[in-house]
ZAVOPA-986099 format. One record per residue: residue in three letters; x, z, y of N, C-alpha, C in turn. Coordinates in steps of 0.2 Angstrom, whole numbers, padded with zeros to 4 digits, always signed. Example, Ala and Ser with C-alpha at 12.3 -4.5 7.8 and 13.67 -1.06 7.14 Angstrom:
BEGIN
ALA+0066+0039-0028+0062+0039-0022+0066+0039-0016
SER+0064+0035-0011+0068+0036-0005+0064+0039+0000
//
This chain:
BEGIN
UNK-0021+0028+0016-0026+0029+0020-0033+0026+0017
UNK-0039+0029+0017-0046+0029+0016-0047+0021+0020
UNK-0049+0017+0014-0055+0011+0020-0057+0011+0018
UNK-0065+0008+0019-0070+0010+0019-0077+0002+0021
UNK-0076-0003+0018-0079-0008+0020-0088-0010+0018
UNK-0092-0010+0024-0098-0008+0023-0102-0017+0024
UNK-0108-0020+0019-0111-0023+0020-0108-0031+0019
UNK-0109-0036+0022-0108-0042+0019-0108-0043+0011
UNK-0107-0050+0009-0106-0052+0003-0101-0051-0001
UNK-0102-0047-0006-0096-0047-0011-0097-0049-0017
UNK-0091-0050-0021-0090-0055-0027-0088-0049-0032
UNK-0096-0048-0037-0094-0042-0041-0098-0046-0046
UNK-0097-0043-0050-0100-0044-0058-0105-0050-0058
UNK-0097-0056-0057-0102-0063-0059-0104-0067-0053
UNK-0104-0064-0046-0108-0068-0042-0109-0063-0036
UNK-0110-0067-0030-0110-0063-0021-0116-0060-0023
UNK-0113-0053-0021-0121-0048-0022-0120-0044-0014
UNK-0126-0043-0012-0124-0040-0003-0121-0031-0005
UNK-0115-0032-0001-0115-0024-0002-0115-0017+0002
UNK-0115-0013-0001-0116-0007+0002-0111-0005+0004
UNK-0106-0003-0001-0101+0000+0004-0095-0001-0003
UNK-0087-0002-0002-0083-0003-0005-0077+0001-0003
UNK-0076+0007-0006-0072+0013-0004-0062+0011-0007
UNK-0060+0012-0001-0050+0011-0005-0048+0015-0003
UNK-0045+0019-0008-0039+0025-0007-0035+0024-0010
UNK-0027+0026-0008-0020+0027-0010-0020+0022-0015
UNK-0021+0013-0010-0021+0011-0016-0022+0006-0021
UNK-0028+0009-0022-0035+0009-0028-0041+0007-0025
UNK-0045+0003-0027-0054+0006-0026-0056+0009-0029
UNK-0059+0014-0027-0062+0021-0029-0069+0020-0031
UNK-0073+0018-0027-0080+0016-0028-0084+0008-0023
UNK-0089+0007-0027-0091-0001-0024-0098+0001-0026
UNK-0102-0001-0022-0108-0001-0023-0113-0007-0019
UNK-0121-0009-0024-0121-0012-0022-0130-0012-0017
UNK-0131-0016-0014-0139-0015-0011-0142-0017-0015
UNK-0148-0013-0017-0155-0014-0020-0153-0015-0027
UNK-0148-0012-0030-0145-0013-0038-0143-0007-0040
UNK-0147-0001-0039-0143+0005-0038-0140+0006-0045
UNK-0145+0003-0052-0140+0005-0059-0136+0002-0061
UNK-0133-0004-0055-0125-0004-0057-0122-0003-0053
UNK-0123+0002-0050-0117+0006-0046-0113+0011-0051
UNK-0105+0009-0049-0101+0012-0054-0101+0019-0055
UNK-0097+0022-0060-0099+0031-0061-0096+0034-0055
UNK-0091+0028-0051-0089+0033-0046-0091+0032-0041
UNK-0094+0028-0041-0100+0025-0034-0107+0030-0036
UNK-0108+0033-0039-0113+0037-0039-0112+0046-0038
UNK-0108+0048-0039-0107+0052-0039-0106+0053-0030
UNK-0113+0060-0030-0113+0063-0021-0105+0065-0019
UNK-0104+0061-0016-0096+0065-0009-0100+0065-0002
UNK-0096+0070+0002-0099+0073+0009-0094+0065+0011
UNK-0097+0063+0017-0095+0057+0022-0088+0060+0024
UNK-0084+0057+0025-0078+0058+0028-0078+0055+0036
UNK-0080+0059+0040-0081+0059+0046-0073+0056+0052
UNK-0069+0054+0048-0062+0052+0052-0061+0044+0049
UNK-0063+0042+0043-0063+0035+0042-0069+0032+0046
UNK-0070+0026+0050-0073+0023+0051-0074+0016+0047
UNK-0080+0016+0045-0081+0011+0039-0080+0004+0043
UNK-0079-0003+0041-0078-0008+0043-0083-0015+0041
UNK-0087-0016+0045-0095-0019+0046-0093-0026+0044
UNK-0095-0028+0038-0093-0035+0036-0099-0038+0035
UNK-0101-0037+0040-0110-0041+0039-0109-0051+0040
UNK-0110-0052+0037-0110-0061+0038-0105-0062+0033
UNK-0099-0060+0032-0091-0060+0030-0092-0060+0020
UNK-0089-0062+0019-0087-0064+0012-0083-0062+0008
UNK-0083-0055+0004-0077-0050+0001-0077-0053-0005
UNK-0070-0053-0008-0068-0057-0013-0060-0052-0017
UNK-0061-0052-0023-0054-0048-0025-0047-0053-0023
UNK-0043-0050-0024-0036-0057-0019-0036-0063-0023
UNK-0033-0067-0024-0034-0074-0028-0028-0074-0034
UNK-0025-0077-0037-0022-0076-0040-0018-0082-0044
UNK-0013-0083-0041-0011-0092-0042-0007-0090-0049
UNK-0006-0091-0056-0007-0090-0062+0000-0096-0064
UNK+0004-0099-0059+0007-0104-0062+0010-0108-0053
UNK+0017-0105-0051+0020-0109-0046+0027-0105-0045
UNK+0031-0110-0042+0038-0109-0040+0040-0107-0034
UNK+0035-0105-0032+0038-0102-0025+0044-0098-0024
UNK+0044-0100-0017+0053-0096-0017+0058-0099-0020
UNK+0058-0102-0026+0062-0102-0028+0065-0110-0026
UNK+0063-0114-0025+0063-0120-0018+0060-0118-0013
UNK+0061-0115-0008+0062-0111-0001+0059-0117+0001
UNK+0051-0115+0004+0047-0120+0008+0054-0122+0016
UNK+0055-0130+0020+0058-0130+0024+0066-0131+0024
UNK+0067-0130+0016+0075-0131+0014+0075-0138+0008
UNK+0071-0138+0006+0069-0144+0001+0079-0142-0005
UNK+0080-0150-0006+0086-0148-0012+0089-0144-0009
UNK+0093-0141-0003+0098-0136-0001+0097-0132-0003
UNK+0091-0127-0005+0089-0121-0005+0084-0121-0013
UNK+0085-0125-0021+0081-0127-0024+0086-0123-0031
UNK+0081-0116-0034+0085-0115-0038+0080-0114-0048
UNK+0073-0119-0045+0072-0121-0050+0073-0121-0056
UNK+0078-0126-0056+0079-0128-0063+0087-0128-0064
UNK+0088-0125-0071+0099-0126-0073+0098-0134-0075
UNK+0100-0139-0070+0100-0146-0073+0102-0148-0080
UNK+0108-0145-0081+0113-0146-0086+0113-0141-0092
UNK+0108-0138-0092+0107-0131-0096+0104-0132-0104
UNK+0099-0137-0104+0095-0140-0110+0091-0131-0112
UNK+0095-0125-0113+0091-0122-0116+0094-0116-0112
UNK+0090-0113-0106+0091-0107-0105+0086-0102-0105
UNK+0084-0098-0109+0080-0092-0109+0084-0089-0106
UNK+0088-0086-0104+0092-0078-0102+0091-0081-0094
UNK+0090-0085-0090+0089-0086-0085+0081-0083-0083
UNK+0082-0079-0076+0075-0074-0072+0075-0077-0066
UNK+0068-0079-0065+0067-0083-0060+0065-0077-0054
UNK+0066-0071-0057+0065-0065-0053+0071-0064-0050
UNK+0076-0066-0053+0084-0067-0051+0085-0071-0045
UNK+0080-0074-0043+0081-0083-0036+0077-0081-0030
UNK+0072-0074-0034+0066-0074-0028+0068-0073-0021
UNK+0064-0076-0017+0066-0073-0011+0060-0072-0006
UNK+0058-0065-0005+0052-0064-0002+0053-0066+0006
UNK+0059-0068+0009+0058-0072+0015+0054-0079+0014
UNK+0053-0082+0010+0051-0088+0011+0044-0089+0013
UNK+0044-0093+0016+0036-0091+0020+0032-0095+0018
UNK+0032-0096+0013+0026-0099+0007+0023-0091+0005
UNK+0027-0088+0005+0022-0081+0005+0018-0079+0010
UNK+0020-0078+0016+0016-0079+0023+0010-0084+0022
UNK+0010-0090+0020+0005-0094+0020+0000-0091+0012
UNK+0003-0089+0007-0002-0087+0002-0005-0083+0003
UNK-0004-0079+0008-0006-0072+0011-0013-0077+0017
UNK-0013-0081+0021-0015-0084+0025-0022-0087+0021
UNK-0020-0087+0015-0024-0091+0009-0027-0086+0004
UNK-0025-0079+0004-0031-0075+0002-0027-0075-0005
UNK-0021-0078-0007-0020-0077-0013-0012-0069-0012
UNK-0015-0066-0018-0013-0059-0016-0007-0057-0020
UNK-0008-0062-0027-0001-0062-0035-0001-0068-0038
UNK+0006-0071-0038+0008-0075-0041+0014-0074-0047
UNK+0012-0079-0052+0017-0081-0055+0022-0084-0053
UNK+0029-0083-0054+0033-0087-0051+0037-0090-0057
UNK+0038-0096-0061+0041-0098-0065+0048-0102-0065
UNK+0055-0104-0069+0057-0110-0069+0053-0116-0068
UNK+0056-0121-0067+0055-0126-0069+0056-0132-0074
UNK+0052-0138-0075+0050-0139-0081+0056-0146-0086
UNK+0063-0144-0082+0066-0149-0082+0070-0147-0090
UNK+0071-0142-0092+0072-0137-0098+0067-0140-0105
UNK+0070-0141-0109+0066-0138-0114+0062-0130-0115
UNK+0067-0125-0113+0068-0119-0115+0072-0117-0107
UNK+0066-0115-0103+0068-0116-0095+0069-0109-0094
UNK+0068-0104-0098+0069-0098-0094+0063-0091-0093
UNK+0062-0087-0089+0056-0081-0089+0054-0081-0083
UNK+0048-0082-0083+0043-0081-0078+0042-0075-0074
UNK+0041-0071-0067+0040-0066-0065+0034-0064-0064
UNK+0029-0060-0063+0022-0059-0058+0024-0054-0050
UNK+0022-0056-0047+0024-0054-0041+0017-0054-0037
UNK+0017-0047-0032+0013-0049-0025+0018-0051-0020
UNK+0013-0055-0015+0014-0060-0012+0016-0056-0005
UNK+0016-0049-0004+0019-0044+0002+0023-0040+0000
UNK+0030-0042+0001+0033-0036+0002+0041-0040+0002
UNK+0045-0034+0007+0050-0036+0008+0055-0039+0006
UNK+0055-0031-0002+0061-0034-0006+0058-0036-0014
UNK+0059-0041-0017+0057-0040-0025+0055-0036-0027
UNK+0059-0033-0029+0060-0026-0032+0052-0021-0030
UNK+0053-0022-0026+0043-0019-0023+0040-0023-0024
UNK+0040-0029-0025+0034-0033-0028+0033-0036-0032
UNK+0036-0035-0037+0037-0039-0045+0032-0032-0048
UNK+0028-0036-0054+0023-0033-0058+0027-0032-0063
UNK+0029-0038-0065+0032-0039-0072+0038-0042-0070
UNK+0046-0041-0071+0051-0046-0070+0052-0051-0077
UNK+0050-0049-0081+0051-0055-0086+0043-0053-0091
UNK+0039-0058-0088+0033-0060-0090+0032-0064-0095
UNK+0035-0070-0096+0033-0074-0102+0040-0079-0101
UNK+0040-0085-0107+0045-0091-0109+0044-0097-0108
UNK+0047-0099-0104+0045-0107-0101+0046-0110-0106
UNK+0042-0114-0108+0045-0120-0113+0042-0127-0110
UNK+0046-0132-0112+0045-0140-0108+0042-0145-0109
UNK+0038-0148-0111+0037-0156-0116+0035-0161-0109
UNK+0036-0167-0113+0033-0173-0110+0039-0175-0105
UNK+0038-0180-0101+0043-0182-0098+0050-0177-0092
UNK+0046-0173-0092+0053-0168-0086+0061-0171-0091
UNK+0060-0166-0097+0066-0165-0100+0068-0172-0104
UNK+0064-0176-0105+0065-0181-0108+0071-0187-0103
UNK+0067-0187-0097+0069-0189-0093+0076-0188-0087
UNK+0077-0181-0088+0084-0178-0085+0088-0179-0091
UNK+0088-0179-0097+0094-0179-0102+0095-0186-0103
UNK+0089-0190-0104+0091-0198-0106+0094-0198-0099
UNK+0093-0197-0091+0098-0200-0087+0103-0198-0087
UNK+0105-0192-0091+0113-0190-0091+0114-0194-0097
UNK+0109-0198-0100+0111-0200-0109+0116-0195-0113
UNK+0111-0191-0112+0112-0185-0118+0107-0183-0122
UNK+0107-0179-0127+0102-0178-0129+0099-0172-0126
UNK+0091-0172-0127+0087-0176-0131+0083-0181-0125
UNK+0082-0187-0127+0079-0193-0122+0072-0195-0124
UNK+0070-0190-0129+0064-0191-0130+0057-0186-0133
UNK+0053-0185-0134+0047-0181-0135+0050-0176-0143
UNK+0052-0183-0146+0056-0181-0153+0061-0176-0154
UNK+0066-0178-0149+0072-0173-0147+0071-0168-0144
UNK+0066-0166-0139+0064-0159-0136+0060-0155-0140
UNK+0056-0158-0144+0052-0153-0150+0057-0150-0153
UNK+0064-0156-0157+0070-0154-0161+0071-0149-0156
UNK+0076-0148-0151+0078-0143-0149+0076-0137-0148
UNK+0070-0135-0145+0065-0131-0146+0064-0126-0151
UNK+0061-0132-0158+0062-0128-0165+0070-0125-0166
UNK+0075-0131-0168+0080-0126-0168+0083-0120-0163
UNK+0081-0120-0157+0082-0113-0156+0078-0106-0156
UNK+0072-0109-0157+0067-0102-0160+0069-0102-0170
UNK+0072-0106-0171+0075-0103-0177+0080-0100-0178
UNK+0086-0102-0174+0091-0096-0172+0088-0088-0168
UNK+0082-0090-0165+0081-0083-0164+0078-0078-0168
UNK+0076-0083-0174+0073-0080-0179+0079-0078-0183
UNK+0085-0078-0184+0091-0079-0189+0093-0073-0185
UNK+0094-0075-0178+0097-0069-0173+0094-0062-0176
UNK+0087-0061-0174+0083-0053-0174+0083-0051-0182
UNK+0085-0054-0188+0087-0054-0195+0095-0051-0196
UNK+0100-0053-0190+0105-0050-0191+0107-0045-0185
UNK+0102-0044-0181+0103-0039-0179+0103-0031-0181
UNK+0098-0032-0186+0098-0025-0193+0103-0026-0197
UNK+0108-0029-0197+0111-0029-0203+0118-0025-0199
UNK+0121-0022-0203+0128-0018-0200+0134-0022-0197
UNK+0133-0028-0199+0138-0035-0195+0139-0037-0189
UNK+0133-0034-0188+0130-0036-0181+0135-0032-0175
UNK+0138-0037-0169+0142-0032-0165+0140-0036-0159
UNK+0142-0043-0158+0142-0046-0151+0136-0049-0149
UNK+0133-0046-0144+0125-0047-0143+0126-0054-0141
UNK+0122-0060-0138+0119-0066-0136+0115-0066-0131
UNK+0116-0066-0125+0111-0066-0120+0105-0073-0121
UNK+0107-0076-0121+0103-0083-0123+0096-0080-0129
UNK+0100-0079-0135+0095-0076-0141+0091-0067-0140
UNK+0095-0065-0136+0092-0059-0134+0087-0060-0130
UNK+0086-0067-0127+0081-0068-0121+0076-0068-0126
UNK+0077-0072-0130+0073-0075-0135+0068-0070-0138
UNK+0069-0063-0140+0069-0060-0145+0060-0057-0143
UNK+0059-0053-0137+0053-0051-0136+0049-0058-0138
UNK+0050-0063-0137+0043-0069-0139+0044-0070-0147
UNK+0048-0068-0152+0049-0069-0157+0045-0063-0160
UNK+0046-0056-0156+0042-0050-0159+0034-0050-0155
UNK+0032-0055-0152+0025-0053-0150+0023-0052-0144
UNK+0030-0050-0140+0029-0044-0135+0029-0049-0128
UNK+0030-0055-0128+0029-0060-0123+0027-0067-0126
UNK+0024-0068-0122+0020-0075-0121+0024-0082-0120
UNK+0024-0088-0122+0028-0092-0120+0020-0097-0115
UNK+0024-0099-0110+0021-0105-0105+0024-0112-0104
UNK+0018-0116-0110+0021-0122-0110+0021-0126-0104
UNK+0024-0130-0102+0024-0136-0098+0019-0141-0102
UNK+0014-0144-0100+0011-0149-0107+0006-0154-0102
UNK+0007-0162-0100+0002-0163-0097-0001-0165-0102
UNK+0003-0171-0107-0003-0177-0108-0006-0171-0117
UNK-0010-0175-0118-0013-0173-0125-0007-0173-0129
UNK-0004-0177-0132+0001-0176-0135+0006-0170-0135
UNK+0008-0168-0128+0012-0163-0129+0009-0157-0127
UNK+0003-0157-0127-0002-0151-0129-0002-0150-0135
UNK-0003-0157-0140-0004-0153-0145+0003-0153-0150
UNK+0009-0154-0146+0015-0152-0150+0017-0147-0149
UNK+0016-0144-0141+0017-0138-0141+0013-0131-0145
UNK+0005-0135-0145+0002-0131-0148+0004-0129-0157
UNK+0009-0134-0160+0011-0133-0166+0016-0130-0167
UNK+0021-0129-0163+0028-0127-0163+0023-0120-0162
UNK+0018-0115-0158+0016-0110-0157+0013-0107-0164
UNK+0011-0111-0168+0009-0109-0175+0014-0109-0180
UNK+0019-0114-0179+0024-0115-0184+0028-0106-0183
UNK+0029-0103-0177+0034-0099-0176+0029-0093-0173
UNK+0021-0094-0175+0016-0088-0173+0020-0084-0165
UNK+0019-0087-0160+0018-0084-0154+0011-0085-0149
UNK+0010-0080-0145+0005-0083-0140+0007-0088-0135
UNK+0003-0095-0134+0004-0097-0129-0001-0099-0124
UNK+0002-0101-0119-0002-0105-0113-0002-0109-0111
UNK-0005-0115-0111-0004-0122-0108-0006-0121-0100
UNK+0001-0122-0098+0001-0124-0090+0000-0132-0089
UNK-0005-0133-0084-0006-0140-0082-0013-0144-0087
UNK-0010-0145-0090-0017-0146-0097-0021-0151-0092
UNK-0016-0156-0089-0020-0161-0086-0024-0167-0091
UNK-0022-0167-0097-0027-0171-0103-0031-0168-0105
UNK-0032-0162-0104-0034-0157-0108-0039-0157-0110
UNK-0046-0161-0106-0052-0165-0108-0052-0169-0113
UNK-0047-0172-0113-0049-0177-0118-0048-0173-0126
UNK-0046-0169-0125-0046-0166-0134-0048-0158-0131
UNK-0054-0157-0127-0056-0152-0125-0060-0149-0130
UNK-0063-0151-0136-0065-0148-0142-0061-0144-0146
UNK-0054-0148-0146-0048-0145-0152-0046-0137-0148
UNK-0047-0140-0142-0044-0134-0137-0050-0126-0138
UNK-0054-0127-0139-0059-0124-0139-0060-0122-0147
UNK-0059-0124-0148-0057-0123-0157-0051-0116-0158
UNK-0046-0119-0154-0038-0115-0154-0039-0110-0149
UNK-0045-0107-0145-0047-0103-0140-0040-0101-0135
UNK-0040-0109-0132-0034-0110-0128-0034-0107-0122
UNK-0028-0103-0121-0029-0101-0112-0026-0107-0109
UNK-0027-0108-0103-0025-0114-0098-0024-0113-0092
UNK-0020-0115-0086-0017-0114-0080-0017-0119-0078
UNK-0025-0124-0076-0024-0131-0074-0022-0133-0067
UNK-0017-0138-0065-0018-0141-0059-0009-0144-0059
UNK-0007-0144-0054-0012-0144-0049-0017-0152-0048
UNK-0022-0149-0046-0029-0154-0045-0030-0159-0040
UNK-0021-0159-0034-0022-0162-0028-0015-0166-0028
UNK-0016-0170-0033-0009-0175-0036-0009-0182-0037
UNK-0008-0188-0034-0010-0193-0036-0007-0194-0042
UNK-0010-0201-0046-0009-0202-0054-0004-0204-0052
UNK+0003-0202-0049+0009-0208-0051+0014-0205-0058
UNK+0013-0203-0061+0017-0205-0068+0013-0206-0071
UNK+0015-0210-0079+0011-0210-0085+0007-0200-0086
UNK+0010-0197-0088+0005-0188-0089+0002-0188-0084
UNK+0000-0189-0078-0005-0188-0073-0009-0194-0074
UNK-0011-0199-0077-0015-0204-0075-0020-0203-0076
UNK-0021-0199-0081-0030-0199-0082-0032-0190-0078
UNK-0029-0190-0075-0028-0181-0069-0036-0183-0067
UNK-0039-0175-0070-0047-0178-0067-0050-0170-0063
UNK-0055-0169-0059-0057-0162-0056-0063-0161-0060
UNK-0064-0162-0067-0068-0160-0071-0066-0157-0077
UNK-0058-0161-0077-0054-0156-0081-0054-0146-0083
UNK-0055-0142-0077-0055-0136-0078-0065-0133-0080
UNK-0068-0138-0078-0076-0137-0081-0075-0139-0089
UNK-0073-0146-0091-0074-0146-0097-0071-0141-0102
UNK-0066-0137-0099-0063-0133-0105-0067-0128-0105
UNK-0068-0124-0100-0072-0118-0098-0079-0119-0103
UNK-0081-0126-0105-0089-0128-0109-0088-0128-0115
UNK-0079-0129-0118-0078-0126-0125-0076-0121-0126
UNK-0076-0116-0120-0074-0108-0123-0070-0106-0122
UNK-0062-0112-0117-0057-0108-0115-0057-0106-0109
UNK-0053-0103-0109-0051-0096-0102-0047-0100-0099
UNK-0048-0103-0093-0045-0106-0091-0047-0104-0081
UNK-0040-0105-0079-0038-0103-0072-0036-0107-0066
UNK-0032-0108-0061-0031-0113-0059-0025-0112-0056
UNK-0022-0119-0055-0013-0116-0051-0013-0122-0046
UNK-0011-0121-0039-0008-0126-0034+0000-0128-0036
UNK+0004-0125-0042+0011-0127-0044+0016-0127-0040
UNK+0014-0124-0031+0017-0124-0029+0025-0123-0029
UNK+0027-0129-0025+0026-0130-0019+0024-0139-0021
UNK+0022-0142-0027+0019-0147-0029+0013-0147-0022
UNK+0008-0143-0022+0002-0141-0018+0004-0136-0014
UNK+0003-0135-0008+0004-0129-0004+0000-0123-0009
UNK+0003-0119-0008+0000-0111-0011-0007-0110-0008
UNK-0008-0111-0001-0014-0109+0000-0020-0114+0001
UNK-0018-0120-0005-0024-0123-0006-0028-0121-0010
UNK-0026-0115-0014-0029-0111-0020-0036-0115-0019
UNK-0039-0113-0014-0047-0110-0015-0050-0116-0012
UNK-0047-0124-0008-0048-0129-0008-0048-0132-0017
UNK-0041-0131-0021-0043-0130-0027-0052-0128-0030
UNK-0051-0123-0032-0057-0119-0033-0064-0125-0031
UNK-0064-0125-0024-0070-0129-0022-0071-0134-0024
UNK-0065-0138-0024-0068-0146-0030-0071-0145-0036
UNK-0068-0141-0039-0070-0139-0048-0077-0138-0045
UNK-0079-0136-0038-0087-0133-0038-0091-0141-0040
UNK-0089-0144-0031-0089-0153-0029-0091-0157-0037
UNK-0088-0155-0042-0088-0158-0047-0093-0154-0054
UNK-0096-0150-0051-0099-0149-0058-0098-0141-0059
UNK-0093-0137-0058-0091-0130-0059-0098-0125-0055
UNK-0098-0121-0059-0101-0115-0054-0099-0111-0051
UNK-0102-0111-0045-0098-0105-0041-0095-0099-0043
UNK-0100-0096-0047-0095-0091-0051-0088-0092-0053
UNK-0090-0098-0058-0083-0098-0063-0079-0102-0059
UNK-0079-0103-0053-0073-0106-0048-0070-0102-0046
UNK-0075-0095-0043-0072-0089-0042-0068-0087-0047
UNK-0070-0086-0051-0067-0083-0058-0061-0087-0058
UNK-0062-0091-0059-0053-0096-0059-0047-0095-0058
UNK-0048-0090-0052-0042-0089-0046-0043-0083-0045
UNK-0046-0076-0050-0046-0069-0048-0045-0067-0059
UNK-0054-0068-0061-0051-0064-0066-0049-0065-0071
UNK-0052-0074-0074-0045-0076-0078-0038-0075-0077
UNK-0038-0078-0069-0031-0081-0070-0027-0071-0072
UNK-0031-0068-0069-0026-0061-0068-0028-0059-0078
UNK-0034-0061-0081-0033-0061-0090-0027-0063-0094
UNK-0028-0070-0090-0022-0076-0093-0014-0072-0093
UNK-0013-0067-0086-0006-0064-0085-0006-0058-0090
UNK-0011-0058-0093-0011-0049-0097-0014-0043-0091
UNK-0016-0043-0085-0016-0041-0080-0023-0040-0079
UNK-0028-0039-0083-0036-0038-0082-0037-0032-0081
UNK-0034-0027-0082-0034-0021-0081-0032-0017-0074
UNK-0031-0024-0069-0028-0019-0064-0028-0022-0058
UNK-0028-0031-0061-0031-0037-0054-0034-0043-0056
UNK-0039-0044-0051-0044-0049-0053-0051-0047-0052
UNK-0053-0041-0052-0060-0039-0052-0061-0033-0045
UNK-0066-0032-0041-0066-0027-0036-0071-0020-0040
UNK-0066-0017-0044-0068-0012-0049-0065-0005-0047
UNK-0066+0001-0049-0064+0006-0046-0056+0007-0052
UNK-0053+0011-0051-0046+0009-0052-0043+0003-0053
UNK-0046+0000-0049-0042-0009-0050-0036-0006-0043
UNK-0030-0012-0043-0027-0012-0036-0032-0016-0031
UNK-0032-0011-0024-0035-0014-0019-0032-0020-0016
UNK-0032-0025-0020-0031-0032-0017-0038-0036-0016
UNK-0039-0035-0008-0047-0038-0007-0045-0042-0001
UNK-0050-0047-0002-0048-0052+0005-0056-0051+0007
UNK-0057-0053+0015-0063-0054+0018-0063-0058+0023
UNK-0067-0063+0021-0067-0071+0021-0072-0073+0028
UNK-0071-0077+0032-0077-0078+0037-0083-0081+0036
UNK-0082-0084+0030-0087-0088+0027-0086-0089+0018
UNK-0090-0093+0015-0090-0091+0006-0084-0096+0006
UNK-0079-0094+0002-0074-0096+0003-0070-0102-0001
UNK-0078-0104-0005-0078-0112-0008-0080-0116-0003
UNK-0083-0114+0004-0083-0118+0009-0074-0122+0012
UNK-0072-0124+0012-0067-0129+0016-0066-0128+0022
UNK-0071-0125+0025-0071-0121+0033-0070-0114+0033
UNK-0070-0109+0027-0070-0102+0029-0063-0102+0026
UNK-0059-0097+0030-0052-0093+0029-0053-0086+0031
UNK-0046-0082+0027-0049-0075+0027-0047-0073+0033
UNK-0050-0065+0035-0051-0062+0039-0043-0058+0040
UNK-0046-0054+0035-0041-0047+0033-0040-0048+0023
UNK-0033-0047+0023-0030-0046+0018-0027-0042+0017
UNK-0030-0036+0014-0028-0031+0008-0023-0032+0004
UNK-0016-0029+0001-0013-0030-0006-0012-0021-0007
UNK-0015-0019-0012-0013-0013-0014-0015-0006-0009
UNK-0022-0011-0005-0024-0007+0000-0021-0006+0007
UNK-0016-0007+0008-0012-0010+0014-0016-0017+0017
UNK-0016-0016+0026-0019-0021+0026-0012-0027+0028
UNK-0012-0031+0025-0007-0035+0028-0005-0042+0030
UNK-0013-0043+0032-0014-0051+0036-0022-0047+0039
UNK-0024-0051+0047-0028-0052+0050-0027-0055+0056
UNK-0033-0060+0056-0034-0065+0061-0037-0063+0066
//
């Protein structure tokens, strides 16, 4: 079905421009346009069509359009908002290394932390393991409406959790196993990106017969084709993780990158992508004690790409753009706070081609906010995912 939303403030190329008219089909956005800017209307926004006299356009005068939000780094579902341990499928405690584990295998689109992301204007999330692993498992990307998985996953196996710092250190020293320390999780780590490297060398050879689901998981991030996502607060295990990614050439991502000011230069050097947060955590461990809301500014001033996560269910999911507003509160510009939660974070998933930006062939994931929605007072109106409307207040 054609929709067709007319005037109010939209979030296009950089910054709220008033707009004229924002066209969705089957979909898609077709065309966007904007008032008094007629030469960056896009090629499809220019081109004459007769008025389609059976849509009724929808008058967004005052209202605030935004592409959906994009939480780039949480466990939803997968610890079921209201069921706390009974319902927590996180982490394999006892596992130390499991890649072949799908976090897209636990989802469960009944949990109504999706209901509330929807309420909160965020339209895709990442959903990952948790960080109790050195080697925790594959992350999923998912919209945040729809019944079954299966219809909302983008990607079932996105990227490779990997761990550092205290999670893994701290669950194995209190089974007093190994590894009980930073030294012992890197060890492990390395030796099983080395077996994966030994694995994909005998899988060419004629010997080769009984597959490895564990090294099989392995294998797309040994050839390139996936991304690993570190767990990493303090500096240190930023920059161990960031070593092991050069020792064994893969792309990675520092999730959380809560020190990540204090060696924001090296960061910037290393053109780091980053998923910081969540930003609403008191300092109680040593890795969060120097947690600052200036941290996603300062990285952004060295040149990285960086996004924002509520960590959910750490932060409720629809504190997204509560997030976002502090980063303003503290020095961020509104732009690039918008940007945090739309087009990096959808760059940082490999997904800038399709969400993040209110462009013509993008998916129609558009929210319409009743005020600018780095205000703490506006929440959305109507929520779009894929052009469907499927939230209004």
């Amino acid at each position: 079905m054609k929709i067709v939303l007319e005037k109010g403030h939209v979030f296009y190329q950089d910054g709220f421009q008033e707009l004229e008219s924002l066209v969705i089909d089957k979909g898609k956005i077709v065309e966007i346009s904007i008032v008094s800017s007629k030469a960056k209307k896009t090629k499809a926004a220019s081109k004459k069509k007769k008025a389609d006299s059976s849509v009724k356009p929808i008058d967004c005068t005052g209202k605030f359009i935004t592409p959906g939000f994009i939480d780039a780094h949480t466990h939803i579902s997968l610890q079921q908002d209201g069921f706390g341990s009974l319902d927590n499928d996180s982490n394999e405690l006892y596992g130390l290394l499991t890649p072949q584990v799908r976090a897209f295998d636990a989802l469960k689109m009944r949990d109504k932390a999706f209901e509330d992301a929807i309420r909160g204007g965020v339209t895709t999330v990442m959903v990952s393991p948790g960080s109790t692993n050195p080697i925790g498992g594959q992350a999923c990307i998912v919209k945040t409406a729809r019944r079954l998985p299966d219809d909302a996953v983008i990607k079932d196996s996105a990227a490779m959790k990997l761990a550092f710092g205290e999670n893994p250190k701290n669950n194995y020293g209190g089974q007093k196993k190994f590894p009980c320390t930073r030294m012992g999780t890197a060890a492990v780590v390395r030796e099983f990106l080395m077996k994966a490297q030994d694995y994909q060398k005998f899988k060419k050879t004629k010997d080769f017969k009984d597959r490895d689901i564990k090294l099989e998981a392995m294998q797309p991030l040994i050839e390139g084709k996936m991304v690993a996502r570190a767990h990493a607060h303090s500096a240190d295990d930023i920059i161990t993780a960031y070593r092991i990614a050069q020792e064994f050439n893969f792309e990675l991502v520092f999730d959380h990158c809560t020190e990540g000011h204090l060696i924001a230069k090296e960061l910037g050097m290393w053109k780091a992508k980053a998923v910081v947060g969540p930003l609403f955590v008191a300092r109680l461990k040593p890795e969060v004690a120097n947690r600052s809301y200036e941290t996603p500014l300062r990285l952004m001033e060295e040149g990285c790409l960086v996004a924002l996560t509520t960590d959910h269910p750490v932060n409720p999911i629809e504190s997204l753009s509560m997030a976002a507003t502090m980063c303003v509160r503290y020095g961020m510009e509104e732009k690039d706070a918008i940007k945090a939660v739309t087009e990096n974070a959808a760059a940082i998933l490999g997904l800038e081609k399709s969400i993040g930006k209110l462009e013509p062939e993008f998916d129609a994931d558009v929210v319409i906010w009743n005020g600018n929605p780095l205000d703490g007072r506006s929440k959305p109106e109507k929520v779009y995912i894929d052009g469907e409307l499927v939230f209004e207040d």
